[in-house]
C-alpha positions, -999 to 999 in steps of 0.1 A, spaced: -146 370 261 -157 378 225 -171 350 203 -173 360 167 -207 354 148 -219 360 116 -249 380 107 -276 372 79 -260 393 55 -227 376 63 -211 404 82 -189 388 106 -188 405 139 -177 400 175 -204 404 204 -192 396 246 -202 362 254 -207 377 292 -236 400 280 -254 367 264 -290 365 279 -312 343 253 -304 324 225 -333 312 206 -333 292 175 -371 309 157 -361 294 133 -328 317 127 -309 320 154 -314 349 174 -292 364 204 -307 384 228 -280 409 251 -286 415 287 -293 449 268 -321 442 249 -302 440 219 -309 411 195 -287 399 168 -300 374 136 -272 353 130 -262 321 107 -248 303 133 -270 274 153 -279 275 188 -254 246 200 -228 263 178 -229 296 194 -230 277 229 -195 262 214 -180 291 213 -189 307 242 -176 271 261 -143 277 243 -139 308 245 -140 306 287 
């Protein structure tokens, strides 16, 4: 399942909902990946829990 997101300097990109671990609104929002990856991105925290419902 891929959600897309957009990034603070509006690069849209697609990340795998399944390797979500955190989301964390600091008070951007920020992603963290069962990798230890973390991502800044525009969208809000009930957004990107939106798409990763619809996307399911």
């Amino acid at each position: 399942m891929l959600i897309e997101v957009t990034k603070l300097n509006d690069d849209k990109v697609l990340i795998n909902a399944d390797l979500i671990e955190i989301v964390e609104t600091t008070p951007d929002t920020v992603i963290t990946l069962n990798t230890g990856r973390k991502l800044i991105v525009k969208e809000s925290r009930q957004e990107i829990r939106n798409l990763v419902k619809s996307s399911s």
